[in-house]
C-alpha positions in Angstrom: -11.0 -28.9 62.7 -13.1 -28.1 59.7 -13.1 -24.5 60.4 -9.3 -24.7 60.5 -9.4 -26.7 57.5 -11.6 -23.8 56.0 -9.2 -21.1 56.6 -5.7 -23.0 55.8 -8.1 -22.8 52.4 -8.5 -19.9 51.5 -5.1 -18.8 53.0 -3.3 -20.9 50.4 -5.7 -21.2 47.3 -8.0 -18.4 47.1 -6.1 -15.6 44.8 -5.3 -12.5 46.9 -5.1 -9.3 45.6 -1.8 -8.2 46.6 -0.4 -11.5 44.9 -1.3 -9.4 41.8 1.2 -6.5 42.9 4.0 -9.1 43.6 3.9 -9.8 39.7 7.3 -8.0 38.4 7.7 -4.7 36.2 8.7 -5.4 32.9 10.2 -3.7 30.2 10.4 -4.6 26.4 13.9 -2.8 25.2 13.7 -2.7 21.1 16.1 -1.9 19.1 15.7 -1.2 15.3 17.8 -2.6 12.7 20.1 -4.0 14.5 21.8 -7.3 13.8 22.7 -9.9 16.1 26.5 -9.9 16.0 26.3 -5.7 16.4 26.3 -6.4 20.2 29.4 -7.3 22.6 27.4 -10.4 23.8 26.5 -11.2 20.7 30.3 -11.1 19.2 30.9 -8.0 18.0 34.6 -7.4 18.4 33.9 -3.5 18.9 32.7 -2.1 22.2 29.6 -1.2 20.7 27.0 -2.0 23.4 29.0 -2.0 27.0 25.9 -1.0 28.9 23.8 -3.9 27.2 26.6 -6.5 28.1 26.4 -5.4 31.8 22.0 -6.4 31.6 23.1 -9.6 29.5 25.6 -10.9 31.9 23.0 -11.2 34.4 20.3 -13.1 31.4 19.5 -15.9 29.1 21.5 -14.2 26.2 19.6 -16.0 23.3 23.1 -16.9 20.8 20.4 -18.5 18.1 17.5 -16.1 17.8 15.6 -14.7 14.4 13.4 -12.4 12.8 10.2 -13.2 11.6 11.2 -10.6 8.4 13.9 -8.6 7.5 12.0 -5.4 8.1 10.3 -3.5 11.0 6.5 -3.9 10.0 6.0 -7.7 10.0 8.9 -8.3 12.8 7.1 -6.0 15.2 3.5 -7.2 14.6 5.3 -10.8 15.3 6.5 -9.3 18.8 3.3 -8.4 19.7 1.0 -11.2 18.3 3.0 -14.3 18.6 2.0 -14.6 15.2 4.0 -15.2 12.0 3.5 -13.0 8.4 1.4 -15.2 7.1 -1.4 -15.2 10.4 -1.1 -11.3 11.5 -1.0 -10.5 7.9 0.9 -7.3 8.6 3.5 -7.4 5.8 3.8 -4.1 3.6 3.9 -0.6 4.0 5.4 2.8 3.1 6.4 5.9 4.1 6.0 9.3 2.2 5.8 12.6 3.0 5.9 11.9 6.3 2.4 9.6 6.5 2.1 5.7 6.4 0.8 4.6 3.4 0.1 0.9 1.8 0.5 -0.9 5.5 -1.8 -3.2 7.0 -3.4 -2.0 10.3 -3.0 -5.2 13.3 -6.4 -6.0 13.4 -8.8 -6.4 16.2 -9.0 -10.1 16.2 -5.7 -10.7 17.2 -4.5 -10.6 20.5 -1.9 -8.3 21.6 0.9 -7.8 24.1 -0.6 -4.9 25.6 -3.9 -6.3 26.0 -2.9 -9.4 27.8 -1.0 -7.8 30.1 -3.8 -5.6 31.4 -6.0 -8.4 32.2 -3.5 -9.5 34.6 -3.6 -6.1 36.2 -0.6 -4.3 34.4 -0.3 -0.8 34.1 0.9 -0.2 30.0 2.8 2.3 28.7 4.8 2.2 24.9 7.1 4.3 23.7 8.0 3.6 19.7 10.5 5.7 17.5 9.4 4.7 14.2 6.4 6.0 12.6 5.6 2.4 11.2 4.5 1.8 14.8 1.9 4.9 14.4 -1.1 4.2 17.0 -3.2 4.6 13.7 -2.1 1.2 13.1 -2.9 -0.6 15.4 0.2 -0.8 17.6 -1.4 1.3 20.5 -4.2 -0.9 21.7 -3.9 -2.1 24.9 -1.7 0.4 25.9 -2.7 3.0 28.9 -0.3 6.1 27.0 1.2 5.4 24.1 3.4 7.6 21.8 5.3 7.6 18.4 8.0 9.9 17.8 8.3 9.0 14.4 11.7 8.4 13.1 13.9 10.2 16.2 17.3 9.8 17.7 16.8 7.9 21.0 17.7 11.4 23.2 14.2 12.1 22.0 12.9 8.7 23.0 14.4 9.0 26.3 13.2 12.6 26.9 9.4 11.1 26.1 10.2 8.1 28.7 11.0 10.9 31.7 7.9 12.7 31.1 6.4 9.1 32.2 8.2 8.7 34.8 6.0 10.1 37.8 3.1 7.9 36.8 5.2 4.3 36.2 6.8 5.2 39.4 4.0 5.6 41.7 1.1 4.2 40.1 -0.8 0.7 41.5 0.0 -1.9 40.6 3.0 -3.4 38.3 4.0 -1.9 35.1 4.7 -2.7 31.5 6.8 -0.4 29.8 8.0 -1.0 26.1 10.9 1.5 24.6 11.7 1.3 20.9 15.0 2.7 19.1 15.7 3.5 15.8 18.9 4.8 15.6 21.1 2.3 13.7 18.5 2.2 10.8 19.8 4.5 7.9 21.0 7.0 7.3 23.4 7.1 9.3 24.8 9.8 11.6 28.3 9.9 12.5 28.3 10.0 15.9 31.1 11.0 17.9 33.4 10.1 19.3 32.7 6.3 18.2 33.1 6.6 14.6 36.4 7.8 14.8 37.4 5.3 17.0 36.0 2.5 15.4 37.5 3.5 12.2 40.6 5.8 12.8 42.4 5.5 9.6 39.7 7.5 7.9 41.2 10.4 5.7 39.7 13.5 3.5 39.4 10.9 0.8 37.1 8.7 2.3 34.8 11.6 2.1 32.4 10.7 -0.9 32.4 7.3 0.5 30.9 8.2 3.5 28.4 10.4 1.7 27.7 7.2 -0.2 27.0 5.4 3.2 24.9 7.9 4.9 22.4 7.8 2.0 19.3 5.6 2.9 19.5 3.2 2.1 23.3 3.4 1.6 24.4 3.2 -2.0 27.4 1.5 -2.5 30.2 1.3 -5.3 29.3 -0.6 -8.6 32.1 -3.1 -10.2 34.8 -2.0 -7.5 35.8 -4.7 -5.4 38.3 -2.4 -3.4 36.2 0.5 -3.6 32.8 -1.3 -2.0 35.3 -2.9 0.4 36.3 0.1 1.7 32.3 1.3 1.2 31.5 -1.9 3.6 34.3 -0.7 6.2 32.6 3.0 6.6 29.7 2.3 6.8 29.4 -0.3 9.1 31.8 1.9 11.1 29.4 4.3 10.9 26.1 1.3 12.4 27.9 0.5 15.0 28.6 4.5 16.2 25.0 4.1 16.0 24.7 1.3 18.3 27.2 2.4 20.6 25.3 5.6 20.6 22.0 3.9 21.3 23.5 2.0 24.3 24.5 5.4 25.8 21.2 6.6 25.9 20.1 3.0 27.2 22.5 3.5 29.8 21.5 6.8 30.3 17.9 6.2 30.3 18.7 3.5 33.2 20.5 6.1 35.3 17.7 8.6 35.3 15.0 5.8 35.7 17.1 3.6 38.4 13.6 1.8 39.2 14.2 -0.1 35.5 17.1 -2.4 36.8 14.4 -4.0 39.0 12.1 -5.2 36.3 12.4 -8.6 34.5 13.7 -6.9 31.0 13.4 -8.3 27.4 15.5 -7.3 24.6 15.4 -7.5 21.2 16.4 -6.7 17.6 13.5 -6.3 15.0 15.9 -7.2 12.5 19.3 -6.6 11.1 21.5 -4.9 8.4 23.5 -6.0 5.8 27.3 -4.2 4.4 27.6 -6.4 1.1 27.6 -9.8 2.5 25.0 -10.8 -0.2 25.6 -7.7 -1.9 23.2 -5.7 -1.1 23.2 -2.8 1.7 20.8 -2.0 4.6 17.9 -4.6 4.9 14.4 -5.8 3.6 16.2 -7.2 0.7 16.7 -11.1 1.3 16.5 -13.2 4.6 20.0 -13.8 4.9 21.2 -14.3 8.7 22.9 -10.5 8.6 19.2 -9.1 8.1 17.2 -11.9 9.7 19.1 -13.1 13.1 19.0 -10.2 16.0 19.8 -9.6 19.4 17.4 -11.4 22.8 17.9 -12.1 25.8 15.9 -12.4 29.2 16.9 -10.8 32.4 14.6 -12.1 35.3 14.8 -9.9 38.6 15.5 -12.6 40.9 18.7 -12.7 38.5 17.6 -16.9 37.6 18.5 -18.6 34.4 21.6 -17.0 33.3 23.8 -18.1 30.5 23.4 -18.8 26.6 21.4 -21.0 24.8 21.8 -22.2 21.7 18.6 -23.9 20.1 16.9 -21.4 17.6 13.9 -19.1 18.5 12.1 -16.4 16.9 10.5 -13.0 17.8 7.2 -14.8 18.1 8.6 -15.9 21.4 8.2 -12.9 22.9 5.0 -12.2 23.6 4.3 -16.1 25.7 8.2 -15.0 27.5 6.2 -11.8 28.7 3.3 -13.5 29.4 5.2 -15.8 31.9 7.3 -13.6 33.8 4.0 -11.7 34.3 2.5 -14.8 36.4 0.1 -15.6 33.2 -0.3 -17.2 29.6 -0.9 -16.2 26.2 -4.3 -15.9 25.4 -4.5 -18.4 22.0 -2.8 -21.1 20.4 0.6 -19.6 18.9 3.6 -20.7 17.4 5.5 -18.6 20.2 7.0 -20.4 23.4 8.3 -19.0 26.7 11.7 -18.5 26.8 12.2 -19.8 30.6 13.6 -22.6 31.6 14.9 -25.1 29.5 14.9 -26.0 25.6 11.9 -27.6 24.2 12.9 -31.5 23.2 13.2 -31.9 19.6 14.7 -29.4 16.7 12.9 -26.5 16.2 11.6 -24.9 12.5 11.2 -21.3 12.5 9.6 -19.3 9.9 10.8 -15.9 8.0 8.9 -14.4 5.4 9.1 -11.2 3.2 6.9 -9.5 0.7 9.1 -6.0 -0.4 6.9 -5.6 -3.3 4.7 -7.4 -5.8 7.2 -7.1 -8.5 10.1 -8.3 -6.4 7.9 -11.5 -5.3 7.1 -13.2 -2.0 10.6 -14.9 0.3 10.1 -17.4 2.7 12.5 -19.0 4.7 12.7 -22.2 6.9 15.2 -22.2 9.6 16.4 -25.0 11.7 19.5 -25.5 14.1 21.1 -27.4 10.7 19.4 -26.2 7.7 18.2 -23.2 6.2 16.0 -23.0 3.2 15.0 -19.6 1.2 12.6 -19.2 -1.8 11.3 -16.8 -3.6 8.1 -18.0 -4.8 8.2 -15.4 -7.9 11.5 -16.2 -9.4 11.8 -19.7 -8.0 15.4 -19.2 -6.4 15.9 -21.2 -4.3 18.6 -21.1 -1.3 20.1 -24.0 0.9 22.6 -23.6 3.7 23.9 -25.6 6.2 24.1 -23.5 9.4 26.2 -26.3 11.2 29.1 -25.6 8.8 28.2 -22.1 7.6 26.5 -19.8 9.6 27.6 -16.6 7.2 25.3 -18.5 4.6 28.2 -18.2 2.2 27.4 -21.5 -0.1 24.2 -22.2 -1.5 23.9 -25.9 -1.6 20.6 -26.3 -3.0 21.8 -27.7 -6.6 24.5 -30.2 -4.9 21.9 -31.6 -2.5 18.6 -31.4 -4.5 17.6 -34.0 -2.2 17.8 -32.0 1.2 16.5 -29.0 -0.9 13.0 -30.8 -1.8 13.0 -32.5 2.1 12.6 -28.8 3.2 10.4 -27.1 0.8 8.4 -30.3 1.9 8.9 -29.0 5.2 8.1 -24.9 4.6 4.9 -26.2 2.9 3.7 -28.3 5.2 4.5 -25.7 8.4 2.6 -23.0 6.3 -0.3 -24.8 6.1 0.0 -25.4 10.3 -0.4 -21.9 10.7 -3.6 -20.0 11.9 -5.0 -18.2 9.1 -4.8 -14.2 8.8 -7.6 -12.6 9.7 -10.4 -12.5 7.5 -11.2 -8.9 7.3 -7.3 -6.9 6.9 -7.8 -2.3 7.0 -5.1 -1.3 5.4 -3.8 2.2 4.6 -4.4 3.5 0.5 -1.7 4.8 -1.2 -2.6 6.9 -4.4 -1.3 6.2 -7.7 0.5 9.0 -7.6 2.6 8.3 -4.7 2.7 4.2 -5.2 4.7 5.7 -8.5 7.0 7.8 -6.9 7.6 5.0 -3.9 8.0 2.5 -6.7 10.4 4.7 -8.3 12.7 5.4 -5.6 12.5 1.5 -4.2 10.3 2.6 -0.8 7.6 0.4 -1.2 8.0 -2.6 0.8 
């Protein structure tokens, strides 16, 4: 009997190896610059993502999700630490002449996506289009191949992918693949046929307009109000070709690689773009919900936990949802939380933050599933919305309820100070004089 006991034992409790090969294949889908409501499950009246909606109908489609920044840099590190701003430190940065320049590297200390999946016996492969995401900063570790393409369409991306595909195919063991896009990030292409269809009563003299849009960032009409509103209808016409274009390739990429329908699949938006909602164009200028809420969902294999949830969560998120459909769970304490199963109890503050540049001054934002506070710590502007009534963030509120407005800067204070600090040694990449001018000059320097 003891014998039989022995075996039942280590039968049922003693880890087997090939339990480790039943974990599922997962891929992290990206896309830059895209806002939430750019996507058909997200709202967009267009048919801008078909191929996305088909993968969201079968996930928890997250209706209330947000950016931990209204630009690539600090969102990403967010993805990949669990981290906000303020702990991963990763918050500036600039390109010119075609090198990164004045961005913090993700340092050592931190733990990263990557890096937790191999120690549960993942196989790790990254493609990133956006040379932000340069392996020089820190975004390759943990990865077994890793490539930037720098700022390409997603045919490139996907061409990069297939040259992968032997190894994730037939290699041991399960796989982690992550696949970045850039394409609706300015300037914009006009990609056919969509543009046209999306906006079909464009004529010769909408020509300088659209000139005007495909600038980057896209540089719209001063003092015109039906000039920049027929300057917003272009060139968001011309995003959401990009999108559509991007979900082609998806789609494409899917029919090539047929083994990627398989794997539990994350997607996400690093952040969004705004067409004169605030009046402003592209992005990394405020953290208004056009620039700060994006696209998630979860699709498990099994197909569980479909349907939409409301509550409000953030890119930090990501990493523990990995984590957890991997069989494991992240490595340190983090703000993040799984995104399977149901709703934590209680409301939920979320934090975005953004640092363009040291004249511009420091943002930070406090979200809840009511409220909505912005500051900017160098001007002292302060912003108050309440999402239950007005989600577009259309009326600021903080001067008719003063009160509410000091309850959450209360609040943002005391959830920075619950934060893990940065870490105490930062590398970050020198920029010359020289070039910090120019950047300056031409309003690069984030």
């Amino acid at each position: 009997m003891l014998r039989l006991f022995l075996i039942l034992f280590v039968i049922v409790f003693i880890p087997h190896p090939a339990r480790a090969a039943e974990r599922p294949n997962i891929l992290l889908l990206t896309i830059d610059t895209i806002r939430a409501d750019a996507t058909g499950f997200g709202g967009c009246a267009r048919p801008t993502t078909p191929f996305l909606d088909s993968l969201a109908a079968g996930a928890m489609v997250f209706d209330n999700a947000h950016s931990t920044s209204s630009w690539t840099v600090p969102a990403v590190a967010s993805m990949m630490t669990g981290l906000y701003p303020p702990s991963h430190g990763v918050v500036h940065g600039a390109i010119a002449r075609g090198a990164v320049y004045d961005q913090e590297v993700l340092s050592a200390e931190l733990p990263i996506l990557a890096e937790e999946l191999k120690k549960l016996g993942y196989r790790t492969y990254g493609i990133a289009s956006n040379a932000h995401l340069a392996p020089e900063m820190g975004y390759a570790r943990g990865f077994d191949r890793y490539k930037c393409v720098g700022f390409t369409d997603a045919d490139s991306v996907n061409r990069s992918v297939l040259r992968w595909k032997s190894i994730i195919e037939n290699g041991k063991g399960p796989w982690f693949l992550w696949v970045h896009y850039y394409d609706p990030h300015h300037p914009y292409h006009e990609r056919r046929p969509w543009f046209r269809t999306f906006v079909p009563d464009v004529t010769r003299a909408d020509g300088p307009m659209i000139l005007m849009a495909k600038e980057s960032p896209p540089r719209a009409p001063r003092r015109q109000t039906a000039a920049a509103a027929r300057f917003a209808v272009l060139a968001r016409g011309l995003y959401d070709a990009e999108v559509r274009y991007t979900d082609e390739a998806i789609r494409q990429l899917f029919g090539t690689l047929p083994f990627l329908s398989d794997a539990a699949i994350v997607m996400a938006g690093d952040h969004g773009e705004e067409f004169l909602e605030h009046d402003n164009t592209g992005h990394c200028r405020n953290l208004h919900a056009e620039t700060v809420r994006v696209p998630l969902f979860v699709r498990q294999p099994d197909g569980g936990g479909a349907g939409h949830r409301a509550d409000p969560v953030s890119l930090v998120d990501v990493p523990a949802t990995l984590l957890r459909l991997a069989g494991g769970q992240w490595a340190k304490a983090s703000p993040g939380m799984a995104l399977i199963g149901p709703p934590a109890a209680g409301d939920r503050t979320l934090l975005a933050q953004l640092e363009r540049n040291r004249e511009y001054g420091l943002d930070e934002a406090i979200i809840t599933s009511q409220w909505k506070y912005i500051v900017n710590r160098t001007s002292h502007k302060t912003l108050l919305f309440d999402l239950a009534t007005d989600a577009i963030e259309a009326t600021n509120l903080a001067a008719a309820r003063p009160d509410e407005a000091a309850t959450q800067e209360t609040r943002l204070i005391a959830f920075l100070k619950s934060l893990a600090p940065p870490p105490a040694v930062i590398e970050k990449r020198a920029l010359s004089k020289e070039v910090e001018a120019q950047l300056k000059g031409a309003g690069y320097i984030h």
